[in-house]
C-alpha positions in Angstrom: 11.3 -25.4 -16.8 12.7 -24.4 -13.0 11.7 -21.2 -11.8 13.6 -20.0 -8.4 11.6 -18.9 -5.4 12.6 -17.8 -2.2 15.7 -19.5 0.0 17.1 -20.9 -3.0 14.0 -23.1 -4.0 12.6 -24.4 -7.4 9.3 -25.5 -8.6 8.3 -26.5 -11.6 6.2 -23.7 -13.6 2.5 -24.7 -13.8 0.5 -23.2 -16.6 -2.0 -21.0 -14.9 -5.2 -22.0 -15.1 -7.6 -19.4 -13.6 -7.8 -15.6 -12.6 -8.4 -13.9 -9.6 -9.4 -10.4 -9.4 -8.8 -8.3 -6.0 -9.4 -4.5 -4.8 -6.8 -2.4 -2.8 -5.3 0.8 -2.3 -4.1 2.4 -5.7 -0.7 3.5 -3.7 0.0 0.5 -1.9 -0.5 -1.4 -5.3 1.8 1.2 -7.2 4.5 1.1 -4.1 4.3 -2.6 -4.1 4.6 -2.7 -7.8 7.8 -1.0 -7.7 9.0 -3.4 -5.3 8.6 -6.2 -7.1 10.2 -4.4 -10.4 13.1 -3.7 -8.2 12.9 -7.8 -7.6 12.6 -8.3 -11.1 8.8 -9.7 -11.0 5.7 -8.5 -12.0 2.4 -8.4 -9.0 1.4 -11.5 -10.5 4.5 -13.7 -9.7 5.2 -11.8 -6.6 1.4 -13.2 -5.2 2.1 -16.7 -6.7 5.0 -16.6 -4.5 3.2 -15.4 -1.5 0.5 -17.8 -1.6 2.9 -20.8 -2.5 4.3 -20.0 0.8 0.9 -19.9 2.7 0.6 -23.0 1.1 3.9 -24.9 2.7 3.5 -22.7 6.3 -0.3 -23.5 6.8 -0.6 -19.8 7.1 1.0 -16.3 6.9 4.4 -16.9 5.6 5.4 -14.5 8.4 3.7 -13.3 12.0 1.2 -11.9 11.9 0.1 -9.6 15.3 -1.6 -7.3 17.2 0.2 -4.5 18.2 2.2 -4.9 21.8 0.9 -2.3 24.1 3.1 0.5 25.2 5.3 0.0 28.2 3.3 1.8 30.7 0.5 0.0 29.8 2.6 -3.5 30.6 3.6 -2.2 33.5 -0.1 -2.0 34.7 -1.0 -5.5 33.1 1.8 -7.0 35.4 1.2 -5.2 38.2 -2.1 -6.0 38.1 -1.4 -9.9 37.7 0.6 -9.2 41.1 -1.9 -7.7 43.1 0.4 -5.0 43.6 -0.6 -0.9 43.6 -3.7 -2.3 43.9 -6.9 0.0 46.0 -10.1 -1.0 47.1 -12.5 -2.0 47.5 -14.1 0.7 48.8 -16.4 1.1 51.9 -17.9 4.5 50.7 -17.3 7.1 48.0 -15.4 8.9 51.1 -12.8 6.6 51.3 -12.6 6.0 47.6 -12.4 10.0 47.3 -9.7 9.4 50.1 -7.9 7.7 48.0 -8.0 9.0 44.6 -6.8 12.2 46.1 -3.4 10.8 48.1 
């Protein structure tokens, strides 16, 4: 028997032949349950499908970062890279005292 996937695809339905048991938030688990009801699966289908996808992408089935830092923060990081609003060294704590108060 075909079962769909995602996109379209089928595979054929494999008996299953071992559990896995796993610990997580008791909310996300109810909000994701109701997600995948609203899909028309139950949590078990919905993490064959996820991890059939690892399976074919190597990986995450989607990307998977760190958060971008905020645009001040880029701004720093570049000006930085260009040498630019860039002070010191310093040739005493006078001068850097100079500076930090301009």
């Amino acid at each position: 028997m075909l079962q769909p996937y995602l996109k379209g695809e089928c595979v054929m339905a494999v008996k299953a032949d071992t559990s896995m048991t796993i610990r997580m938030n008791r909310e996300v688990k109810q909000q994701a349950q109701q997600i995948f009801t609203d899909l028309g699966m139950d949590m078990t289908t919905a993490i064959n499908v996820f991890l059939r996808q690892a399976i074919r992408y190597k990986g995450f089935p989607f990307e998977v970062t760190l958060q971008t830092p905020n645009t001040v923060t880029l701004a720093a990081m570049d000006a930085a890279e260009h040498d630019k609003d860039m002070h010191g060294p310093f040739d005493s704590v006078s001068s850097l005292m100079d500076a930090l108060n301009t």
